[in-house]
C-alpha positions in Angstrom: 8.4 -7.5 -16.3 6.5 -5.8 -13.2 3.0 -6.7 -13.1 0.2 -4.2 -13.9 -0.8 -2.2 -10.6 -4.0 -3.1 -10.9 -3.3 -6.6 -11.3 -0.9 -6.8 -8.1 -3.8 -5.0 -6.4 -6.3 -7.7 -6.8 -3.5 -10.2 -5.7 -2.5 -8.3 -2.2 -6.5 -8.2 -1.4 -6.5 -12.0 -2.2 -3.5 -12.7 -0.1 -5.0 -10.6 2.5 -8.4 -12.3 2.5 -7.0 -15.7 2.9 -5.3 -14.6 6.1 -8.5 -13.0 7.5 -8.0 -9.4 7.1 -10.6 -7.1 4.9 -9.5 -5.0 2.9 -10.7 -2.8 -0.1 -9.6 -0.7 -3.1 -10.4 3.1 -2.2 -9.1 4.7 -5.2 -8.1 2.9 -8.3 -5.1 4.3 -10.0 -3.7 4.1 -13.0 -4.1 0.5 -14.7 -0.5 -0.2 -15.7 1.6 1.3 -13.3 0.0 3.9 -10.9 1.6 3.8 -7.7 0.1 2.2 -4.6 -0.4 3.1 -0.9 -1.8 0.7 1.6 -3.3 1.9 4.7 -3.7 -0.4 7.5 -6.5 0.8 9.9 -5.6 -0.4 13.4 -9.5 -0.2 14.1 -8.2 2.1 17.2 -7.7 5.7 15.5 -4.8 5.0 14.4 -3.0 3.9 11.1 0.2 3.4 9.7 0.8 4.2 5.8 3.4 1.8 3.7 4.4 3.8 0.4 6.3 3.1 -2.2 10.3 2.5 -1.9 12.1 5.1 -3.3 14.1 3.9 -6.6 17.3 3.1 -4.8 15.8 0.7 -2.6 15.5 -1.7 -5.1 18.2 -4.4 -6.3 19.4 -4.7 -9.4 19.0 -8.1 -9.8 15.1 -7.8 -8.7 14.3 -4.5 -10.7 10.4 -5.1 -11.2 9.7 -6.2 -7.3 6.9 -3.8 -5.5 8.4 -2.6 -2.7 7.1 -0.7 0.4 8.5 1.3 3.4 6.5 3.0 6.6 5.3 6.3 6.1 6.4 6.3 10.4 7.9 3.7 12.8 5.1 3.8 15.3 0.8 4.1 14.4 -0.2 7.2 14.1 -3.5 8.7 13.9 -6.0 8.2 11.0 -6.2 12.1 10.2 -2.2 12.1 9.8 -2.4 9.3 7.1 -5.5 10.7 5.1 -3.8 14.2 4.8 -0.4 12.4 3.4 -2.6 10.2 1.1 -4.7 13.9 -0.2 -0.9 15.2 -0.7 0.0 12.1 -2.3 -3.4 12.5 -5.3 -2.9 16.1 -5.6 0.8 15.4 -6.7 0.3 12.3 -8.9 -3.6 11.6 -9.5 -2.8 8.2 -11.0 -2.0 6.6 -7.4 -3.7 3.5 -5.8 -4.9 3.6 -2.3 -5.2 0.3 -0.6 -7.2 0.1 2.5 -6.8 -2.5 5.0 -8.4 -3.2 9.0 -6.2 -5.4 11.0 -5.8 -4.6 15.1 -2.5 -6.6 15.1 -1.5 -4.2 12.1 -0.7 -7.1 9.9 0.1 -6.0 6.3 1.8 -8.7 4.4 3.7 -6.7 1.9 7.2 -8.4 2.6 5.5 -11.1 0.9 3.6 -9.5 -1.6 6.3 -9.0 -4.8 5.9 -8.5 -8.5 
């Protein structure tokens, strides 16, 4: 069973707090299973955005994990993420943004499952 989004939320933040990096809920989604988007603020203009995998991404031994791909390979700048993230609420208003500030771009979601 997948953990409730808002749940897995409040766990990333923890995960990220322990390692030294703030971060903060910017719009809370749907409780049970809204989608989430994590920004990671470079703290230099630039961002990069990890979204949800699409549905083939995902094992079938490990149906219920959370997992994320780059919106780009490379930062981009801030502007370029907030207009994918306003695309992103006008299509499904139920989504989670995540925001995070690291300069070394650090965003721990290859350890962050359920």
């Amino acid at each position: 069973m997948r953990l409730k989004s808002s749940i897995w939320v409040s766990a990333y933040l923890r995960r990220c707090q322990t390692e030294g990096v703030f971060g903060a809920v910017r719009r809370r989604g749907a409780e049970e299973a809204g989608a989430v988007f994590v920004k990671v603020a470079l703290l230099d203009g630039n961002a990069m955005l990890y979204t949800p995998a699409p549905q083939t991404a995902y094992e079938d031994s490990r149906p219920f994990d959370r997992i994320f791909v780059p919106m780009t390979k490379e930062p981009v700048p801030e502007s370029s993420v907030e207009q994918r993230l306003a695309k992103e609420i006008r299509f499904d208003p139920d989504v989670w943004v995540v925001e995070t500030e690291d300069k070394a771009g650090r965003h721990f979601l290859d350890l962050a499952k359920g």
